[in-house]
Phi, psi and omega in degrees: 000132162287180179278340172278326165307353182272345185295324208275321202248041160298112164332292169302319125001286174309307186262032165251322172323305171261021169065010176285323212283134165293132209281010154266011168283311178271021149288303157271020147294315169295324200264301174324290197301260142038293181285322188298273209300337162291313159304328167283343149272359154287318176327298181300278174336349163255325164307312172324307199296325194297306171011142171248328193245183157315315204263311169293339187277326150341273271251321226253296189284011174262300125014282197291000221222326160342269181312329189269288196265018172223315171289319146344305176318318174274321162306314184273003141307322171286342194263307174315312174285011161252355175081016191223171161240179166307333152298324178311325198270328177293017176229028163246163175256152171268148185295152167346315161270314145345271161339302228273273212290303171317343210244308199295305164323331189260336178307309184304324188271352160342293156344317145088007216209086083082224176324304182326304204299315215257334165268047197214302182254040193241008186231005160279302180313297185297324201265341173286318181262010156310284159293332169283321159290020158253329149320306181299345133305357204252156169277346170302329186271330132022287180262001204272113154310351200254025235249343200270330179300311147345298182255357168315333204234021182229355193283195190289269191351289190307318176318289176300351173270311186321314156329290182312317187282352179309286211303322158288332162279002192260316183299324198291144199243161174334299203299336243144193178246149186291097186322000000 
């Protein structure tokens, strides 16, 4: 089995899938995911700045217009229903793994590179319509309270920016980004 199928039959998977998991686990799943995407889009804003031509700082502020006005939507629904907002989050610290993976995101952009940056933050983006998208086929997730984040990370939108970022790291030429 791979590690992202292992990704799939996670207790926490399964039991969001099937409406088990206690919603104070996904509260802090939420709050967490919630701090991470503020970073991960200060990322994108050092890409921006490092950026050489146009067509990447497009391509980097389409990344940021995402996240911030599609991916979101559903997370601060969730955070409304928790009684809490995007100020709130500024005063939790992220756990520890968390941290890890953030610090590891801003070392790479720090480089100041482009491909790096993008490849850094590209196996969350994979491993999120990974996991998620086979739940999002079964009729049990269906019927899942959990069921609109579920398909938030399997829907069209996501699908295509995940294209796109494939595409630039899969694509990118010596020179530049691939017209």
């Amino acid at each position: 089995m791979s590690a992202w199928d292992e990704c799939i039959v996670t207790l926490f998977v399964q039991d969001m899938k099937e409406e088990k998991l206690p919603m104070k686990y996904f509260k802090e799943y939420i709050i967490q995911d919630s701090i991470y995407l503020k970073n991960y889009v200060r990322v994108y804003g050092k890409a921006i700045y490092y950026a050489e031509t146009l067509r990447e700082i497009q391509f980097y502020y389409s990344i940021l217009n995402f996240v911030t006005d599609t991916e979101s939507v559903i997370r601060l629904n969730y955070l409304r229903q928790f009684g809490m907002t995007n100020d709130d989050i500024e005063f939790i610290d992220p756990l520890p793994e968390n941290q890890n993976y953030i610090d590891f995101l801003f070392e790479i952009a720090e480089y100041g590179n482009g491909y790096e940056i993008l490849m850094a933050v590209l196996p969350r983006t994979l491993s999120y319509i990974y996991m998620f998208r086979k739940p999002a086929e079964e009729p049990e997730s269906r019927r899942s309270g959990y069921l609109d984040l579920i398909q938030d990370n399997v829907d069209d939108p996501y699908a295509e920016m995940l294209n796109e970022l494939i595409e630039k790291v899969i694509m990118r030429e010596g020179e530049g980004w691939r017209e």
